[in-house]
VMD Tcl script that draws the C-alpha trace (Angstrom):
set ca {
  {220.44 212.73 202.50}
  {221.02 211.19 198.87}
  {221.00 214.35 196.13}
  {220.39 214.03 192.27}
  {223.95 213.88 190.05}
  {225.47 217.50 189.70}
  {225.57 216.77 186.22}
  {223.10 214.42 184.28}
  {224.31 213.46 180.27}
  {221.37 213.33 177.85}
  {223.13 212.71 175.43}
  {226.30 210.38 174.98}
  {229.26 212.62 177.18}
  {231.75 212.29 174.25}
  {229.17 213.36 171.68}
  {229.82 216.31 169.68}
  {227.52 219.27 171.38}
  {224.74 217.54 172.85}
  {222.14 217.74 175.70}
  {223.85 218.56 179.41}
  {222.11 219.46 182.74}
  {224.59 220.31 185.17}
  {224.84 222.43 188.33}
  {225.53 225.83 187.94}
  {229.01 227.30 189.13}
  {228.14 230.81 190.23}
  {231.05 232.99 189.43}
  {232.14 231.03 185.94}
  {228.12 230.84 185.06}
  {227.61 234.00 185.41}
  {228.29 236.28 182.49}
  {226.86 233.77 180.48}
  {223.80 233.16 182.34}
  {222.86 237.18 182.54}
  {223.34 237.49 178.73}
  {221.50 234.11 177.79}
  {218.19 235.42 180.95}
  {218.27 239.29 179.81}
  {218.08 237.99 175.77}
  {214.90 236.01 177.16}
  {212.98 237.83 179.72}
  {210.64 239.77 177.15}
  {209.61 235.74 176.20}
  {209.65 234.88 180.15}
  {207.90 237.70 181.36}
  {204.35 236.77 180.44}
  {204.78 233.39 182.63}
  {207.64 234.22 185.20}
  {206.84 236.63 187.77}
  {210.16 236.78 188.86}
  {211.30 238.06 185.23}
  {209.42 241.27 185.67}
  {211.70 242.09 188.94}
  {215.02 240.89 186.72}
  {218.18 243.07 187.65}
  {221.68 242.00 187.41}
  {222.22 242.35 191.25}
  {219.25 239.68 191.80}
  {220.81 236.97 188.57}
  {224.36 237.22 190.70}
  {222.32 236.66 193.71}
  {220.68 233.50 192.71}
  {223.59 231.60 191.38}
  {225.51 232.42 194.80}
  {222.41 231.11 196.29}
  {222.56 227.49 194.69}
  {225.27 225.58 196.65}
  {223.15 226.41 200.26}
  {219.75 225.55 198.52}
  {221.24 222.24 196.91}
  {222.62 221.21 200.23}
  {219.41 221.82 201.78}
  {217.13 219.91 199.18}
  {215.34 222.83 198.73}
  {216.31 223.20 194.99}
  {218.28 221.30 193.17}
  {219.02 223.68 190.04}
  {220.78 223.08 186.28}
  {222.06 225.04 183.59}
  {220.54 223.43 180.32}
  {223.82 223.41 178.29}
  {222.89 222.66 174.73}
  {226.16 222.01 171.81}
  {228.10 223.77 174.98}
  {226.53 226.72 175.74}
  {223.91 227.84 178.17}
  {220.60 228.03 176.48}
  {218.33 227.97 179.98}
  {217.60 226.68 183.34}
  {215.79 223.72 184.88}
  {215.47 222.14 188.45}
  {213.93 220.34 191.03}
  {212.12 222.28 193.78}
  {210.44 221.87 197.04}
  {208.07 225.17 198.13}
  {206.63 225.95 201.41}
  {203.30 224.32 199.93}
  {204.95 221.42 198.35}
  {203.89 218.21 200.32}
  {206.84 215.79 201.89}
  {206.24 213.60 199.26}
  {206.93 215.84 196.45}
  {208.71 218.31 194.04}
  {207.94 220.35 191.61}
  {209.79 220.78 188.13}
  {210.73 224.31 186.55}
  {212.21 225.03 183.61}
  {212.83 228.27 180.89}
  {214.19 228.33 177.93}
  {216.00 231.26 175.34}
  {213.66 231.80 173.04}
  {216.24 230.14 170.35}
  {216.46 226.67 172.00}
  {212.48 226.31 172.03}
  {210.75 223.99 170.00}
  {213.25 221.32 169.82}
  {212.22 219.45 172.65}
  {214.53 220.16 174.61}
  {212.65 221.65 177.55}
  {211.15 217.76 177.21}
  {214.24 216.14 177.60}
  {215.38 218.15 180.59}
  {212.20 217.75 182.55}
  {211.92 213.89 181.50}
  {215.55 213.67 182.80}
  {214.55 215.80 185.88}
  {211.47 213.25 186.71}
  {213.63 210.65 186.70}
  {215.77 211.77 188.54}
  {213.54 212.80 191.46}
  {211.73 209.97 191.37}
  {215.37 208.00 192.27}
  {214.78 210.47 195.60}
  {213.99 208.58 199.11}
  {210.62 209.97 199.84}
  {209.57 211.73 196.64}
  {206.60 209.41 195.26}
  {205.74 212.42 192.96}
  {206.95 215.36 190.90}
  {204.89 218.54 189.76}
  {204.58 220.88 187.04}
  {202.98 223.80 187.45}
  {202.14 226.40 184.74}
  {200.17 229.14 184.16}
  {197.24 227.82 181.65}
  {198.14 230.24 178.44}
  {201.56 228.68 178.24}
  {200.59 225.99 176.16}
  {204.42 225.40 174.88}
  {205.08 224.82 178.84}
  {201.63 222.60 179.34}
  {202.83 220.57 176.03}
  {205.87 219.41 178.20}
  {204.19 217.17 181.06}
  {201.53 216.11 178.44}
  {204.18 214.69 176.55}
  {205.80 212.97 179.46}
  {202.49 211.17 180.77}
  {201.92 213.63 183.31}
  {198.10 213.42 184.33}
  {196.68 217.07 185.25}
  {195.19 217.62 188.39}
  {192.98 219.99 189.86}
  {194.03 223.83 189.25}
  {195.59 225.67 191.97}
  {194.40 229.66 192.63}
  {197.53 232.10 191.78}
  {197.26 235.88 191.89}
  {195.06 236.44 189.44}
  {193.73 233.40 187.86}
  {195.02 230.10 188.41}
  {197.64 227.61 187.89}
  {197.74 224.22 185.54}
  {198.92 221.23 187.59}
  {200.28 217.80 186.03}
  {201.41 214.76 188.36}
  {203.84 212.18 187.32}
  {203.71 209.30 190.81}
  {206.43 206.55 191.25}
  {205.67 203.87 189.62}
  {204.36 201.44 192.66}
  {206.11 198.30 192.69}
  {204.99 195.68 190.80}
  {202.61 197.62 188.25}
  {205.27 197.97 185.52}
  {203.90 201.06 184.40}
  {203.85 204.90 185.86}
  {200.88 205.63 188.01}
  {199.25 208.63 187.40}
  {198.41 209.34 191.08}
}
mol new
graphics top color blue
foreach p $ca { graphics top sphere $p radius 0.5 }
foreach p [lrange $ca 0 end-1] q [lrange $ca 1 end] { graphics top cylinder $p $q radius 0.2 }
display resetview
């Protein structure tokens, strides 16, 4: 099975600060990851269910829970490291309802690293990165449809939206970015 890099370089590796994705190491991530998710989740709640069940316990629980989920393909998940510090999270992921084909994008952000772009450059990075994937022809982003900072993301990137998925309560946005098919020189919006 080919996996993404554990670490992808947005910006130039010897550059001073700069853009990083790179895997998370559970017990060194940690202290740093609870401060930077419990300074955000009253900015996460609205659009991450899982924020409203946050506890310490359950943070620990799914950083020691990234090795066996990258070595599945299930998730393939990244601290956003911004002028060397944690500032969010981003990944690759495949759900129960994801097709074969597929993967879907997440990403959050502290509330201070938002509205530079780079939640744009992590998930460009990330699409390009899945799309280098044997058998993923397409990658996902799913939001719900208030988060307009979140839909501004895959607009940006060329994503075309597709039809809304039911959620809970309302419903979800959906925007497709397909492999480009060979010959077309362009992206295909599936």
């Amino acid at each position: 099975m080919s996996l993404p890099p554990q670490v992808v370089h947005l910006d130039a590796p010897d550059a001073p600060g700069g853009l990083t994705l790179r895997r998370f190491e559970a017990e060194a991530d940690l202290p740093e990851f609870l401060r930077v998710l419990e300074e955000s989740l009253e900015h996460l709640r609205p659009w991450m269910p899982w924020a409203a069940e946050h506890t310490p316990a359950a943070a620990r629980r799914f950083l020691a829970d990234r090795p066996a989920r990258w070595a599945s393909g299930e998730a393939y998940t990244y601290a956003i490291v911004l002028d060397g510090a944690i500032v969010g999270s981003c990944g690759l992921y495949r759900h129960e309802d994801t097709p074969a084909d597929g993967i879907e994008i997440g990403y959050w952000l502290h509330p201070a690293a938002t509205g530079r772009g780079v939640a744009t450059r992590a998930a460009r990075a990330l699409a390009e990165e899945a799309l280098r994937l044997p058998g993923v022809d397409h990658v996902e982003i799913v939001h719900d449809p208030a988060n307009r900072a979140s839909g501004a993301v895959p607009d940006r990137l060329g994503f075309t939206e597709r039809p809304r998925r039911p959620a809970g309560a309302g419903e979800l946005r959906v925007w497709r970015l397909c492999r480009p098919s060979s010959g077309s020189g362009g992206r295909s919006a599936g």
